[in-house]
C-alpha positions as CSV (number, residue, x, y, z in Angstrom):
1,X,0.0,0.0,0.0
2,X,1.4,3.3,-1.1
3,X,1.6,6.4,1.2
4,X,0.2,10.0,0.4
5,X,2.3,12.5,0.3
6,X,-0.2,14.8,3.3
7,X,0.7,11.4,5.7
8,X,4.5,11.8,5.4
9,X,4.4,15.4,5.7
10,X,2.0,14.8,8.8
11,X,4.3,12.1,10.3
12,X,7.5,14.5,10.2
13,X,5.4,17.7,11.5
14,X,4.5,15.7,14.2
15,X,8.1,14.9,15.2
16,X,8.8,18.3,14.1
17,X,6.5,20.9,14.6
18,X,8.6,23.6,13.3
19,X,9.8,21.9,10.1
20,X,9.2,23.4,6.9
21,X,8.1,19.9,4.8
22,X,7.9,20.1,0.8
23,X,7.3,16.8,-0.7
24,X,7.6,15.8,-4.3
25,X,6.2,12.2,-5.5
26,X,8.9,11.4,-8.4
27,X,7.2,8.3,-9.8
28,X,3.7,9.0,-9.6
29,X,2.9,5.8,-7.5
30,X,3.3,6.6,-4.3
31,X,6.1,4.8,-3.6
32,X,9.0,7.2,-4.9
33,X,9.3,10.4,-2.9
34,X,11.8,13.4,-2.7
35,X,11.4,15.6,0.5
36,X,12.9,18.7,1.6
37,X,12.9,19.5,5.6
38,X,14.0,22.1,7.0
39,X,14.0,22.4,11.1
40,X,16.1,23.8,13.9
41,X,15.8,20.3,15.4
42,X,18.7,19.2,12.9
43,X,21.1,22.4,14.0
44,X,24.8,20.8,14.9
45,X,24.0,17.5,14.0
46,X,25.4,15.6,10.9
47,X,23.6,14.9,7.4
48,X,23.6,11.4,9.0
49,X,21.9,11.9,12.0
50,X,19.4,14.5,10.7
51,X,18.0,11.3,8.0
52,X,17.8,9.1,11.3
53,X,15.9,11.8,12.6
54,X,13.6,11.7,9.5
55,X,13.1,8.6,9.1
56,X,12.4,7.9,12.9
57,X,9.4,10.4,12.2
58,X,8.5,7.7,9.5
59,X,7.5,4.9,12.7
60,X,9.4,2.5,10.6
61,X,7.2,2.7,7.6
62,X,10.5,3.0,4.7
63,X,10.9,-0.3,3.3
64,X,7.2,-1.3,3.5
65,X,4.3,1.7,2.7
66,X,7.0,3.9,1.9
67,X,10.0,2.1,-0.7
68,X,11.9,5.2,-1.4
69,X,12.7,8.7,0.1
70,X,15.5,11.0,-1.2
71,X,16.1,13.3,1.6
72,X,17.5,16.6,1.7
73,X,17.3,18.5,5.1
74,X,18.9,20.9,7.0
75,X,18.6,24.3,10.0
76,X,16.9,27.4,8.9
C-alpha cells in the first residue's frame, strides 16, 4: 500500500512541529518520494543523524508503505 504525500508530511510535523516539509512524489505511485525539511531540530548535527531523525518520524514505515525517500534536510 502506497503512502500519500499529506501522511508523510504529517508524520515529520509531528516529530517536528517547526519543520518546513515540501514533498515531491517522483514516480507518480506513491512509492518514490523526494522531500525537503528544513527544522532547527537538525542544527549541529550531521547529514547522518538528521536522516535518522527523518526517518524515525516515519514509525518504521521505509521499506514497506514507503520504498523510497531522497532526503534533503537541513537548519533554517
Amino acid at each position: 500500500m502506497a503512502m500519500q504525500s499529506a501522511d508523510i508530511e504529517a508524520l515529520i510535523k509531528e516529530a517536528m512541529p517547526d519543520a518546513q516539509v515540501t514533498i515531491q512524489d517522483l514516480a507518480g505511485d506513491g512509492d518514490h518520494y523526494a522531500a525537503t525539511v528544513v527544522s532547527e531540530v537538525f542544527r549541529g548535527k550531521s547529514r547522518v543523524q538528521q536522516h535518522q531523525l527523518v526517518y524515525a518520524a516515519l514509525r518504521g514505515r521505509m521499506g514497506g508503505e514507503l520504498h523510497a525517500l531522497a532526503l534533503s534536510t537541513s537548519a533554517p
